[in-house]
PDBQT receptor file of N, H, CA, C and O in Angstrom, charges set to zero:
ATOM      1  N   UNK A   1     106.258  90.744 112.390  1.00  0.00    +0.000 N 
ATOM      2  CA  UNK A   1     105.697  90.049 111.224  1.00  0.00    +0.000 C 
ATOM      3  C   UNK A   1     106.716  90.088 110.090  1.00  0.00    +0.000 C 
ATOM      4  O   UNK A   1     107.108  91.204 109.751  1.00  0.00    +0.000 OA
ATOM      5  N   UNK A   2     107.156  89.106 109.514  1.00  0.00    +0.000 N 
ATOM      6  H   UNK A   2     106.838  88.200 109.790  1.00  0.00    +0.000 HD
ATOM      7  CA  UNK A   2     108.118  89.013 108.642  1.00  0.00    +0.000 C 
ATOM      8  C   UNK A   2     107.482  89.474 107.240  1.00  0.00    +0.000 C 
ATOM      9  O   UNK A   2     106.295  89.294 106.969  1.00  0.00    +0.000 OA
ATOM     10  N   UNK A   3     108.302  90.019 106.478  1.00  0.00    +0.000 N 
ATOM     11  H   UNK A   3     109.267  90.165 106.698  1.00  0.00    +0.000 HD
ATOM     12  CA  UNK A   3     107.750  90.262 105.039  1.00  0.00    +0.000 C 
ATOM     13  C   UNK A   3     108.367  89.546 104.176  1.00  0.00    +0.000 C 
ATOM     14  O   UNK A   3     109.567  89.281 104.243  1.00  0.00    +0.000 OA
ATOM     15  N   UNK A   4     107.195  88.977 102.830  1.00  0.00    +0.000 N 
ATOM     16  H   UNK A   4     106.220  89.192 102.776  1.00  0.00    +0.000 HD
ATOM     17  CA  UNK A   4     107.866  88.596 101.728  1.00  0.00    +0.000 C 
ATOM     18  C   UNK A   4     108.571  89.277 100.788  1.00  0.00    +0.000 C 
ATOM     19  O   UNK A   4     108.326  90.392 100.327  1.00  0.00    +0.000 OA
ATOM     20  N   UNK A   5     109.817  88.238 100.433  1.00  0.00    +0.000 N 
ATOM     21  H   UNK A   5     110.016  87.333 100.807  1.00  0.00    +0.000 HD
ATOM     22  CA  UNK A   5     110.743  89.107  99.618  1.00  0.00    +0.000 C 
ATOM     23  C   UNK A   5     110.544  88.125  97.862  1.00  0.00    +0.000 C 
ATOM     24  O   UNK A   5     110.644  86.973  97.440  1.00  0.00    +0.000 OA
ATOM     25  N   UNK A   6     110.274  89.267  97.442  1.00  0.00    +0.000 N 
ATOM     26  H   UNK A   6     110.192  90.202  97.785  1.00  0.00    +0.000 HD
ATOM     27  CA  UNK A   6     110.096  88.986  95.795  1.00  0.00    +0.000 C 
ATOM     28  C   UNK A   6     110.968  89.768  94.898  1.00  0.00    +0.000 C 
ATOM     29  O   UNK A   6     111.767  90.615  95.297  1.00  0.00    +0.000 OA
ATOM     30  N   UNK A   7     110.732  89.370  93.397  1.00  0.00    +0.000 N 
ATOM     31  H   UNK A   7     110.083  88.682  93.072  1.00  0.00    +0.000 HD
ATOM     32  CA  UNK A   7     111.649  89.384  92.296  1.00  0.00    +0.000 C 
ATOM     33  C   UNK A   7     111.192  90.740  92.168  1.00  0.00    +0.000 C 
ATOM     34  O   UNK A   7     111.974  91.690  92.119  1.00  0.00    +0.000 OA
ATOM     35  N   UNK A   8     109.532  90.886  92.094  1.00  0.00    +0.000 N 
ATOM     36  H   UNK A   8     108.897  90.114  92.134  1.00  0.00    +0.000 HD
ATOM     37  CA  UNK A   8     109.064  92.062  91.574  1.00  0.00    +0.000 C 
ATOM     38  C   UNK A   8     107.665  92.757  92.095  1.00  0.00    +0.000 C 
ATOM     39  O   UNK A   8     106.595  92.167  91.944  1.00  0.00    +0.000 OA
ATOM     40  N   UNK A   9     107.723  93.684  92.541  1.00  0.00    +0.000 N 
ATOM     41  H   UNK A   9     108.592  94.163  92.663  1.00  0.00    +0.000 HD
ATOM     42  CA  UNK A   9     106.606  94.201  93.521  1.00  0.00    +0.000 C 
ATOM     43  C   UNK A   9     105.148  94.554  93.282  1.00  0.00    +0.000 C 
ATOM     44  O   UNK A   9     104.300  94.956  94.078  1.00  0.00    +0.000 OA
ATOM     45  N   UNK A  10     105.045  94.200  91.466  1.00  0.00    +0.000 N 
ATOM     46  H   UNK A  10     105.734  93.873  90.819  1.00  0.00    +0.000 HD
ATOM     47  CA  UNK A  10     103.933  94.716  91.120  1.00  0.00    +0.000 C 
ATOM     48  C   UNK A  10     103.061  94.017  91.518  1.00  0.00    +0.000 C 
ATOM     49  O   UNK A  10     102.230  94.605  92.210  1.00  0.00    +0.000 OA
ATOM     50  N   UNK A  11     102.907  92.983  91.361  1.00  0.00    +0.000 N 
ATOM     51  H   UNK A  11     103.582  92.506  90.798  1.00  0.00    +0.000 HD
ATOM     52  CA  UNK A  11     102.110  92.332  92.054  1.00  0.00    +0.000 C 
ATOM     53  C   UNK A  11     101.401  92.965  93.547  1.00  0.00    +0.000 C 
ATOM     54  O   UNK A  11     100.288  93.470  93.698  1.00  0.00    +0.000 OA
ATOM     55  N   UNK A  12     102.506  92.727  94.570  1.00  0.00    +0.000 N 
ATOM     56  H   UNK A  12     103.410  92.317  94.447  1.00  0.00    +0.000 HD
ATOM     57  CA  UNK A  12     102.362  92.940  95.640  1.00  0.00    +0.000 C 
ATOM     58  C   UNK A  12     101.370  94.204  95.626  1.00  0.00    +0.000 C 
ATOM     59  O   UNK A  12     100.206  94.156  96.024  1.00  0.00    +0.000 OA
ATOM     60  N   UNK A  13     102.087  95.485  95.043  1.00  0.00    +0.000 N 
ATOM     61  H   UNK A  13     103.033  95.525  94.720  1.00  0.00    +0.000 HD
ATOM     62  CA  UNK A  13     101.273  96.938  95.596  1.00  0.00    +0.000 C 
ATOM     63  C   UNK A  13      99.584  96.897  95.085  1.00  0.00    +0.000 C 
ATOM     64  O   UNK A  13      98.695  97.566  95.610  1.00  0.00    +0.000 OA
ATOM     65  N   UNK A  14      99.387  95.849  93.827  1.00  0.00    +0.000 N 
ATOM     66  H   UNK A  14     100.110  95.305  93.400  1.00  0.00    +0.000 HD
ATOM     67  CA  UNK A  14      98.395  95.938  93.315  1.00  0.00    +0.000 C 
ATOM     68  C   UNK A  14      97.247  95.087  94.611  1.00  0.00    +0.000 C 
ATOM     69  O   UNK A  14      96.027  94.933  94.668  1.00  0.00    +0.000 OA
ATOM     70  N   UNK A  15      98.234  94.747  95.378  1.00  0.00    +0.000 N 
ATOM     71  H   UNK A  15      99.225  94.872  95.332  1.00  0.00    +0.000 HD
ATOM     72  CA  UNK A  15      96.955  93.646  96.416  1.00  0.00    +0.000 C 
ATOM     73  C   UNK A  15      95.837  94.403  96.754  1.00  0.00    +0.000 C 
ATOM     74  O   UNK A  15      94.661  94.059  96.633  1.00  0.00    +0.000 OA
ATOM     75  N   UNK A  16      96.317  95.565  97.230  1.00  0.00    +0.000 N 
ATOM     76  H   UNK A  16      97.272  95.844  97.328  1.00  0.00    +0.000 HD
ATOM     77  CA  UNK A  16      95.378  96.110  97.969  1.00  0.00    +0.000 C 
ATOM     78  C   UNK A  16      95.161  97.701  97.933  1.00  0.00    +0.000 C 
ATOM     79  O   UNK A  16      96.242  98.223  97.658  1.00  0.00    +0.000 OA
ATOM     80  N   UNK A  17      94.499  98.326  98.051  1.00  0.00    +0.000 N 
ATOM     81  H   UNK A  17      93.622  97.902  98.275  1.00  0.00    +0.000 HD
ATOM     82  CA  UNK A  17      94.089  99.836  98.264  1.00  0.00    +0.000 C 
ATOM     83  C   UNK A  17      95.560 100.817  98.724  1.00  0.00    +0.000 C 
ATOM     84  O   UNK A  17      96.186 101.791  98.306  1.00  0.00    +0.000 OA
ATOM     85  N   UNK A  18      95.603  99.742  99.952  1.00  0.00    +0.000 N 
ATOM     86  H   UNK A  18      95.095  98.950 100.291  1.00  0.00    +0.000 HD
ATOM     87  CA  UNK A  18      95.975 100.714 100.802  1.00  0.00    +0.000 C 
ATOM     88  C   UNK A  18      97.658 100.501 101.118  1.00  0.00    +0.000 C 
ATOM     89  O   UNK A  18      98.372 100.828 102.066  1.00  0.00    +0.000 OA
ATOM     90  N   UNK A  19      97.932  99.719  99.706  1.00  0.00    +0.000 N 
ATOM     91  H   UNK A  19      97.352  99.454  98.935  1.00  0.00    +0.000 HD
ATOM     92  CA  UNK A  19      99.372  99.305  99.717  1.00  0.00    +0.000 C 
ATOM     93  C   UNK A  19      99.955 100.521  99.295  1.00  0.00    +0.000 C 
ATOM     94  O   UNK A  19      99.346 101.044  98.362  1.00  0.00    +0.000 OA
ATOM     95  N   UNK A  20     101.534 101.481  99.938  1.00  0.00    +0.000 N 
ATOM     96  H   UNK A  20     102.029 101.056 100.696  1.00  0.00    +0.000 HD
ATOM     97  CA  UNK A  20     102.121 102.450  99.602  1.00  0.00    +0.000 C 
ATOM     98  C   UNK A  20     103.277 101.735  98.851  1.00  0.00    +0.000 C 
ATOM     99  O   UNK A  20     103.439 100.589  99.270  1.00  0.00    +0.000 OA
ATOM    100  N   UNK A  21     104.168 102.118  97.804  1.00  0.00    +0.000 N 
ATOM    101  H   UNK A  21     104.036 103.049  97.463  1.00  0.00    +0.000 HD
ATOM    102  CA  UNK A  21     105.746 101.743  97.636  1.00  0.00    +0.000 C 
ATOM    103  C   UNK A  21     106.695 102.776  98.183  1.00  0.00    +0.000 C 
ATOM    104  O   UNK A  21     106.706 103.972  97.890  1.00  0.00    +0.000 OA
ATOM    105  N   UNK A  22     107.729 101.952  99.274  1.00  0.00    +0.000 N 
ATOM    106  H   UNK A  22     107.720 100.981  99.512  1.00  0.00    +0.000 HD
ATOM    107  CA  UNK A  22     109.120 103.111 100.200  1.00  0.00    +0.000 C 
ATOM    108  C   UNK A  22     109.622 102.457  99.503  1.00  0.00    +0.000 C 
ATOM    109  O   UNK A  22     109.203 101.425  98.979  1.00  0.00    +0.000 OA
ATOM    110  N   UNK A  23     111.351 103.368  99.319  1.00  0.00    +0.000 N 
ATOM    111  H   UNK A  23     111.691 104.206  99.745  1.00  0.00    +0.000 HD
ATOM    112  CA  UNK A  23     112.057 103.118  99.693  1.00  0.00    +0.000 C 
ATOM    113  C   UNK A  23     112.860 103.268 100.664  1.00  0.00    +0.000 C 
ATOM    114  O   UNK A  23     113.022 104.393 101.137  1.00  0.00    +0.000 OA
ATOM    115  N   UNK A  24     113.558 102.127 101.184  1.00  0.00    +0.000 N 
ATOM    116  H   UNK A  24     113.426 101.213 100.799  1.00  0.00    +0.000 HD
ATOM    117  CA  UNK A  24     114.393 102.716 102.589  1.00  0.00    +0.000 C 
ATOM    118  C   UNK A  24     115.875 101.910 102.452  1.00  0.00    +0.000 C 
ATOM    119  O   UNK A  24     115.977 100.786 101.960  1.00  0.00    +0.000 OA
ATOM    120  N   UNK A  25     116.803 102.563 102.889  1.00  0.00    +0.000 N 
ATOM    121  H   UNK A  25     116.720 103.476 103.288  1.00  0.00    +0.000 HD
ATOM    122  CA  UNK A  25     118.084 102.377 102.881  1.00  0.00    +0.000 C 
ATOM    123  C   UNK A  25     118.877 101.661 101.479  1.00  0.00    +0.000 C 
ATOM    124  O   UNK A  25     119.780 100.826 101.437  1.00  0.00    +0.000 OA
ATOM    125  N   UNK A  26     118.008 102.481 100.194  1.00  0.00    +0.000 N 
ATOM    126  H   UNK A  26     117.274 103.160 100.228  1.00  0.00    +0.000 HD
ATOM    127  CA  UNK A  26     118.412 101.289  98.920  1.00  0.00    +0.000 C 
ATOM    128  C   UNK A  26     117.587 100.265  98.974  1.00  0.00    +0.000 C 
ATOM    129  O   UNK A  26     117.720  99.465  98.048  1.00  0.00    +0.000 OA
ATOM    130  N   UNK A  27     116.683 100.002  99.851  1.00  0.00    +0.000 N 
ATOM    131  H   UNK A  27     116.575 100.652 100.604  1.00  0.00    +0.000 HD
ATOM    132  CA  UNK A  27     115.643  98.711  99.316  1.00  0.00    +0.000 C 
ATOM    133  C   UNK A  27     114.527  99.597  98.910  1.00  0.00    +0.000 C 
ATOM    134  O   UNK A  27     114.418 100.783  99.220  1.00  0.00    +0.000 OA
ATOM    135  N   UNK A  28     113.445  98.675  97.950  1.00  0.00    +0.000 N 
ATOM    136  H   UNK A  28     113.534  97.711  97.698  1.00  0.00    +0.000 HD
ATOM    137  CA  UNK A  28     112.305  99.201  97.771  1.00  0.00    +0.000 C 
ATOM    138  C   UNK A  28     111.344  98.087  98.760  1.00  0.00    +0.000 C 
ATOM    139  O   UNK A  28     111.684  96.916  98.932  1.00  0.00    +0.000 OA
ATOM    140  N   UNK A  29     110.248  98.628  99.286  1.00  0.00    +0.000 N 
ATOM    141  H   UNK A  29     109.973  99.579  99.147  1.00  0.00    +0.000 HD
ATOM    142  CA  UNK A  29     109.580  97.982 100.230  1.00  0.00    +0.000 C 
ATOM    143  C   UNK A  29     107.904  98.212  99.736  1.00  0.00    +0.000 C 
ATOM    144  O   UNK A  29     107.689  99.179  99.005  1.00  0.00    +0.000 OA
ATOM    145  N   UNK A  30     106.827  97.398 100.105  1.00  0.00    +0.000 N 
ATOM    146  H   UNK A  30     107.002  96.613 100.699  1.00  0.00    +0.000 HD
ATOM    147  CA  UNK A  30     105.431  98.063  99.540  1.00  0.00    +0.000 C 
ATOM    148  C   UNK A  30     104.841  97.599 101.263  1.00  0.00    +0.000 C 
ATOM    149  O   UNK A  30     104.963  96.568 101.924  1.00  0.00    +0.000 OA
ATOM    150  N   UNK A  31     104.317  98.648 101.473  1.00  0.00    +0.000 N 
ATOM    151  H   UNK A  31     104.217  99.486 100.936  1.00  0.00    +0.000 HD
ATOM    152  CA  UNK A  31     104.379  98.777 103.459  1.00  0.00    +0.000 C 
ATOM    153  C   UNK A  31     102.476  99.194 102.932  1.00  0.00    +0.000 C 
ATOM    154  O   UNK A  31     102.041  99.855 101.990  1.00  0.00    +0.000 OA
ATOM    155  N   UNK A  32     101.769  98.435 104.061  1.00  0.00    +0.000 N 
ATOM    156  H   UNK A  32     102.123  97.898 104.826  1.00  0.00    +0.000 HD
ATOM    157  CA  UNK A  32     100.185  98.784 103.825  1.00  0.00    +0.000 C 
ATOM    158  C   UNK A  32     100.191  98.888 105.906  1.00  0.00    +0.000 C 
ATOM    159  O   UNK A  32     100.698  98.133 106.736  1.00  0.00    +0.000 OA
ATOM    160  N   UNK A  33      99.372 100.189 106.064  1.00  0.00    +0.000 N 
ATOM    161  H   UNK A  33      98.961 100.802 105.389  1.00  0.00    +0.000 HD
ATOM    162  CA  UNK A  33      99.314 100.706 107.617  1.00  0.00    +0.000 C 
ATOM    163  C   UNK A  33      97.864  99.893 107.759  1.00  0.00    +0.000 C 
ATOM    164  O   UNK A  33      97.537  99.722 108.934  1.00  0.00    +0.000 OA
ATOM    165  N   UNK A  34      96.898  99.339 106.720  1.00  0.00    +0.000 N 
ATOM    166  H   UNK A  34      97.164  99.478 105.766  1.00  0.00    +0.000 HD
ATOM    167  CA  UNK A  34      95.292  98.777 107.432  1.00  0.00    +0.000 C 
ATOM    168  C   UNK A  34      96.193  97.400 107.509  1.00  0.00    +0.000 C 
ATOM    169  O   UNK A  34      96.820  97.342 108.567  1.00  0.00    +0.000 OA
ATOM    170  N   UNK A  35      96.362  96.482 106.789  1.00  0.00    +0.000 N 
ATOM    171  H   UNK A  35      95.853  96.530 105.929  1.00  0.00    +0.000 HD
ATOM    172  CA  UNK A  35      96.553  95.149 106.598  1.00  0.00    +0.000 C 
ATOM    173  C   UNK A  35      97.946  95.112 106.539  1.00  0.00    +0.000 C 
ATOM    174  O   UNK A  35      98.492  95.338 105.459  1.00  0.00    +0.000 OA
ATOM    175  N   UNK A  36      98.797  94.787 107.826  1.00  0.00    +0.000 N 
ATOM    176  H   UNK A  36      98.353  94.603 108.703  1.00  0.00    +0.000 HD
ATOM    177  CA  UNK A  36     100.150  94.315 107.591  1.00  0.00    +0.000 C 
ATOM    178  C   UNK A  36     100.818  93.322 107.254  1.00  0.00    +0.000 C 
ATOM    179  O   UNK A  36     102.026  93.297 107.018  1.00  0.00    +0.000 OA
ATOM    180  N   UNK A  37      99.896  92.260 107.206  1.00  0.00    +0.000 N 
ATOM    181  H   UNK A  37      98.915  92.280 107.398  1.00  0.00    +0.000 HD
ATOM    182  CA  UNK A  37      99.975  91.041 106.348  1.00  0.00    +0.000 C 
ATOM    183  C   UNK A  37     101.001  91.187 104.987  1.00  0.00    +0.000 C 
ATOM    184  O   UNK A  37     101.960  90.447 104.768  1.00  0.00    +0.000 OA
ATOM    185  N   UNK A  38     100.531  92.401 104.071  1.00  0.00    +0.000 N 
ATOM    186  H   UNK A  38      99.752  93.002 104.249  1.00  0.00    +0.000 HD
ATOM    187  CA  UNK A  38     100.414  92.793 102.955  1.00  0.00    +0.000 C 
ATOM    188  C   UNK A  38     102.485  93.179 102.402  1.00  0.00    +0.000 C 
ATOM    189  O   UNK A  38     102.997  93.599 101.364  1.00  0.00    +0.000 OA
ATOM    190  N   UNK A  39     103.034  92.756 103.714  1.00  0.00    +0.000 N 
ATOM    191  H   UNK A  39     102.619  92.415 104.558  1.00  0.00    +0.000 HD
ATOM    192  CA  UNK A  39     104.605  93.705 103.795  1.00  0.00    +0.000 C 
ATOM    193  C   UNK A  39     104.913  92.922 102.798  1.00  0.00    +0.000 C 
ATOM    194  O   UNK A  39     104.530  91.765 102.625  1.00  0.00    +0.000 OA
ATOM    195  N   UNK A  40     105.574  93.519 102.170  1.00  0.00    +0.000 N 
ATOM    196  H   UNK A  40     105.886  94.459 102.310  1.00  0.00    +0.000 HD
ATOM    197  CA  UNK A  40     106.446  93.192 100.475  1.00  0.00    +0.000 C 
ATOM    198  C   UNK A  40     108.320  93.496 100.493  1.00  0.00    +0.000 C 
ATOM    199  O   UNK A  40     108.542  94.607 100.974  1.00  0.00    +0.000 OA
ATOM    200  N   UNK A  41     109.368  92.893 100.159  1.00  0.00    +0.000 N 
ATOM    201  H   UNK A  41     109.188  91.990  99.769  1.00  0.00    +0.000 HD
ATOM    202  CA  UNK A  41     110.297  93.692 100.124  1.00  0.00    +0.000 C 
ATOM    203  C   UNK A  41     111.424  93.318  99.063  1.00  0.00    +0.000 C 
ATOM    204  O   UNK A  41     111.930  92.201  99.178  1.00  0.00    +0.000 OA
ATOM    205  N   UNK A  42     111.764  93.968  98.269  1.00  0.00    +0.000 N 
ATOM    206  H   UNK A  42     111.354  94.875  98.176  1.00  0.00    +0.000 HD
ATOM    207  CA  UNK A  42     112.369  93.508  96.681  1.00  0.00    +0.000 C 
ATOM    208  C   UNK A  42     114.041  93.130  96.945  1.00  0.00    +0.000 C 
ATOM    209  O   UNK A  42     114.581  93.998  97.630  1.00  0.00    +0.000 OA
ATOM    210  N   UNK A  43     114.676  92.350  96.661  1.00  0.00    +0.000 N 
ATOM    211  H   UNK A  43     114.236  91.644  96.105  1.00  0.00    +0.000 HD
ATOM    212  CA  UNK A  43     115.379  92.108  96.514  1.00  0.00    +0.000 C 
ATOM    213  C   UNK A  43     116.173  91.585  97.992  1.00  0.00    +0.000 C 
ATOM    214  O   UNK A  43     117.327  91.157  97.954  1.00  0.00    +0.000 OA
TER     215      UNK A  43
């Protein structure tokens, strides 16, 4: 499942409950384990 990549994540983490914010390798990512729909990834 591909994730959207945006300017700015607030949005994104606010979608849902069960949205977390990672970072991984220098990216920031907002990763949700119920609804993976929800994948976010900045820059």
């Amino acid at each position: 499942m591909a994730s959207q990549i945006r300017n700015s994540l607030k949005s994104a983490k606010t979608r849902d409950k069960n949205c977390r914010v990672v970072r991984r390798h220098g990216r920031v990512y907002v990763i949700n384990k119920k609804n993976p729909r929800m994948k976010a990834r900045q820059g």
